[in-house]
C-alpha positions in Angstrom: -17.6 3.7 -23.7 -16.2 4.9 -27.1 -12.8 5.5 -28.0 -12.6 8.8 -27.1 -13.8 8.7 -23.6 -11.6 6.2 -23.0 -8.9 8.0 -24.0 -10.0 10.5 -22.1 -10.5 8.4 -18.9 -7.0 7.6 -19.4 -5.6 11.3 -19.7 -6.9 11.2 -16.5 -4.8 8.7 -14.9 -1.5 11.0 -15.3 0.7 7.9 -17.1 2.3 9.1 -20.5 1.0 7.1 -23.6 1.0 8.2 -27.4 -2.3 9.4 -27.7 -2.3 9.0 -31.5 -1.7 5.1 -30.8 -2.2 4.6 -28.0 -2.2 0.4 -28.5 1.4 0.5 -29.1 4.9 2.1 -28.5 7.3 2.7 -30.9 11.0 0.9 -30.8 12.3 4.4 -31.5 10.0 5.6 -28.2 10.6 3.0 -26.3 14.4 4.3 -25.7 13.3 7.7 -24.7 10.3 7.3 -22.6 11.1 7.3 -18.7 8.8 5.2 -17.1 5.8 4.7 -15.9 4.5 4.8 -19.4 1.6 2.9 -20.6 -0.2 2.1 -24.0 -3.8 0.3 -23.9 -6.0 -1.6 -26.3 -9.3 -2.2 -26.8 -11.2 -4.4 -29.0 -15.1 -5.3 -29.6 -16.1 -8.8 -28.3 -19.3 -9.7 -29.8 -22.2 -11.2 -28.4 -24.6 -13.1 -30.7 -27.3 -15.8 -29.7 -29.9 -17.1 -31.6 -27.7 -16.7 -34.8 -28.0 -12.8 -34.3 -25.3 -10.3 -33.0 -27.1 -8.6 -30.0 -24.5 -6.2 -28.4 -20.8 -5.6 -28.8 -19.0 -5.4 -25.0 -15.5 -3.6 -25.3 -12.5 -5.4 -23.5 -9.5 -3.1 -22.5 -6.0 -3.8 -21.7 -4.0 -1.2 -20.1 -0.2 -1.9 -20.1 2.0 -0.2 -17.7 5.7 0.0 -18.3 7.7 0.3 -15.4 11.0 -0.5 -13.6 9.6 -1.9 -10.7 6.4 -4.9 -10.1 4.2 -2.3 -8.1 4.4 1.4 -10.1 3.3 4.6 -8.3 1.2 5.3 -10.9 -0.9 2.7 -10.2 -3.0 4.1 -7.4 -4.1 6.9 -10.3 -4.9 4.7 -12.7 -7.0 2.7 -9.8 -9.0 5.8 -8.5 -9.9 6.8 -12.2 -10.7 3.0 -13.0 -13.1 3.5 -9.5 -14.6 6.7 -10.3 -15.5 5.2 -13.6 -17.1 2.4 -12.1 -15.3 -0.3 -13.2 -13.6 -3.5 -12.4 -10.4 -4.9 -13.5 -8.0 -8.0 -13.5 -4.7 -6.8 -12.6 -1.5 -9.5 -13.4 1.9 -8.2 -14.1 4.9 -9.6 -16.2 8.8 -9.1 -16.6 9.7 -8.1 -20.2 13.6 -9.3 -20.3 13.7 -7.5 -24.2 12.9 -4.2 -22.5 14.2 -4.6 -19.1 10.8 -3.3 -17.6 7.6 -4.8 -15.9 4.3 -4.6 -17.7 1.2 -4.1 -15.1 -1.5 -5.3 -16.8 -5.1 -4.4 -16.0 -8.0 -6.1 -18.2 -11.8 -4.8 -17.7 -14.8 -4.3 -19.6 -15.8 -0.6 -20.5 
């Protein structure tokens, strides 16, 4: 996928995110944003053999912030994730700083 269908397979999932960065939100943001909001980022993981770069894979993180462990906003961002046909680690963390969880899922696209 490029950038910009992934961006727009996330419009899709109805969760608030800056959509001219979406890998990060802004301190000043931050304190206005109700959440569920999310931010995601993807980077290029190389694959080389034989001394030669054959294919770049992207890897995607998608980040939701939210004030409780399980979000209602995760079953949209699971049924886009599905109709996309794609599979994803999900974990999720307490962010003491921001008083919020982060849902983390991590996939290939």
């Amino acid at each position: 996928m490029t950038s910009n269908e992934v961006k727009e397979m996330c419009k899709k999932m109805g969760v608030i995110f800056d959509e001219d960065h979406p890998d990060h939100i802004t301190a000043s943001k931050l304190k206005t944003l109700t959440p569920p909001f999310m931010e995601y980022i993807l980077t290029d993981k190389p694959i080389h053999a034989d001394g030669k770069r054959y294919i770049d894979i992207k890897e995607m993180e998608i980040r939701i912030y939210s004030d409780t462990e399980v979000s209602e906003a995760e079953e949209n961002v699971q049924r886009v994730l599905e109709e996309e046909d794609l599979r994803w680690k999900r974990s999720s963390e307490y962010i003491d700083e921001l008083l919020l969880w982060a849902i983390i899922y991590k996939l290939e696209v």
